[in-house]
N, C-alpha and C positions, 0 to 999 in steps of 0.2 A: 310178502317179500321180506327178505330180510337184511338187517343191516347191514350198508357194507361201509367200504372209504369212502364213495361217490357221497353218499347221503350227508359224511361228513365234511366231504369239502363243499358242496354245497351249503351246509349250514355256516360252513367259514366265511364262503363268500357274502351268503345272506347277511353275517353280520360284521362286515367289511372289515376280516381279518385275514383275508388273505393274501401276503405278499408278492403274487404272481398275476393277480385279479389284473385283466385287460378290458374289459366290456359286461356287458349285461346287455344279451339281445331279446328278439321277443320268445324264444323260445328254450334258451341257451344260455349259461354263464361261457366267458372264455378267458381263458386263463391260457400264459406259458409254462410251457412244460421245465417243472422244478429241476428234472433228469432229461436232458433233451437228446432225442438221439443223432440229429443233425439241427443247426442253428437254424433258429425257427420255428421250431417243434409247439404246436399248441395242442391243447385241448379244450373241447367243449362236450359241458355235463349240463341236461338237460334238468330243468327243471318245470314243471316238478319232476323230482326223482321217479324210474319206472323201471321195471327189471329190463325191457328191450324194448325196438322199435314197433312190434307187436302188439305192442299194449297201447299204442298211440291211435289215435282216429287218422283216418285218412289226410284231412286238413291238417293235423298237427305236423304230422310223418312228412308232408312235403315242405310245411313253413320252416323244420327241423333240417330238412335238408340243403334249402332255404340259406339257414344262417350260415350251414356249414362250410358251403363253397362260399359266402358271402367272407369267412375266415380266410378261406383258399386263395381270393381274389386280393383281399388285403395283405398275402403272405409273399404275392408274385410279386405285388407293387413294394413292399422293404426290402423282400433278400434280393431280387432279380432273378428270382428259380421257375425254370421252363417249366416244370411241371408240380404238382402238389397228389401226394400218397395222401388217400382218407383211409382210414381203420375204423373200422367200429364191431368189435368184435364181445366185449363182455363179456370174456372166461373167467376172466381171473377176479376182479370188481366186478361183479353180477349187478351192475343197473347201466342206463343208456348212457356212453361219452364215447365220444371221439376223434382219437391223436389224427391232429391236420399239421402231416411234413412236407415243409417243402424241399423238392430234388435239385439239385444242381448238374449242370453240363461235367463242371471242373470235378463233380468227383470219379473214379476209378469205376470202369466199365461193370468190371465181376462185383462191384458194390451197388451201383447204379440199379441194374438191373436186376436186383435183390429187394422185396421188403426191407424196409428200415430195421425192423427188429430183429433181422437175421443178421443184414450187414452190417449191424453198428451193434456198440455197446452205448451206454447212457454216458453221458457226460459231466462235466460241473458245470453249471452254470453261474457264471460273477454276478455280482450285483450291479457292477455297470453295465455286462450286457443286459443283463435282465432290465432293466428302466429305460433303456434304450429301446428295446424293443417293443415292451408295452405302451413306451411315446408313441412312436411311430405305429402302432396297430390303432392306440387309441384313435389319430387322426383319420387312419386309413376307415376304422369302423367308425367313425363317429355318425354318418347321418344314420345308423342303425341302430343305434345305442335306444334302449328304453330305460325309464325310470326305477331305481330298483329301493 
C-alpha cells in the first residue's frame, strides 16, 4: 500500500497534533472536517491505516461500521439533522475513511436530494465553530471513546 494523506493524518492524530481531533474510537480516529461541506461534516480514518474495507476481517468491518453510525448518531443529537450521508469511497486518498454529513430539512430540495459533494462546495470552517463542535461530539461520543 502506498502512502497516502490518510496515513498522515492518522499519524497526526496519533501524535496529538491535530487541530480538528474529536475522539479516538475502538476502531477509528474522528475528526471535523477541516473543509466541510455542510455544518457537521466529519470524518473517520481507520486505524490502523488499510487501503479499503476489504482488507478488514469480518469482526473489524462491522465494529468499523459500528463507530461510524455511532458518529451519525452523535451528529443527529448537535446539529438536529433528520438524516446523516455516509461516504466511504477511497478514490482519491487510497486508504479507509469516511465523510459522516449530516442533511438538514432547511436545505433546498435540488441540493437535499444530491450527494454532498455534488451539491455543495467546501467551506471555511472558523475556529469557534470548530471547538464548538468537537465539544459537543466529544460529550455526544464520550462513552466510546478509547484510550489513545
Amino acid at each position: 500500500m502506498q502512502h497516502t494523506a490518510i496515513h498522515d493524518r492518522v499519524n497526526e492524530l496519533r501524535d496529538g497534533e491535530n487541530p480538528f481531533f474529536v475522539a479516538r474510537l475502538e476502531t477509528c480516529w474522528v475528526v471535523v472536517s477541516n473543509r466541510p461541506l455542510l455544518d457537521g461534516h466529519c470524518v473517520t480514518y481507520a486505524d490502523p491505516v488499510v487501503f479499503g474495507m476489504n482488507d478488514l476481517n469480518e469482526e473489524t468491518r462491522m465494529k468499523y461500521w459500528r463507530d461510524v453510525c455511532r458518529v451519525g448518531d452523535a451528529l443527529i443529537k448537535v446539529t438536529g439533522s433528520y438524516r446523516i450521508n455516509y461516504e466511504t469511497m477511497c478514490n482519491v486518498a487510497q486508504a479507509l475513511h469516511t465523510h459522516i454529513v449530516p442533511r438538514q430539512r432547511s436545505e433546498p430540495d435540488e441540493e437535499r436530494q444530491e450527494r454532498p459533494a455534488i451539491a455543495y462546495k467546501e467551506q471555511d470552517l472558523t475556529p469557534a465553530r470548530r471547538d464548538e463542535l468537537i465539544a459537543q461530539l466529544k460529550e455526544a461520543l464520550a462513552p466510546f471513546v478509547v484510550e489513545h
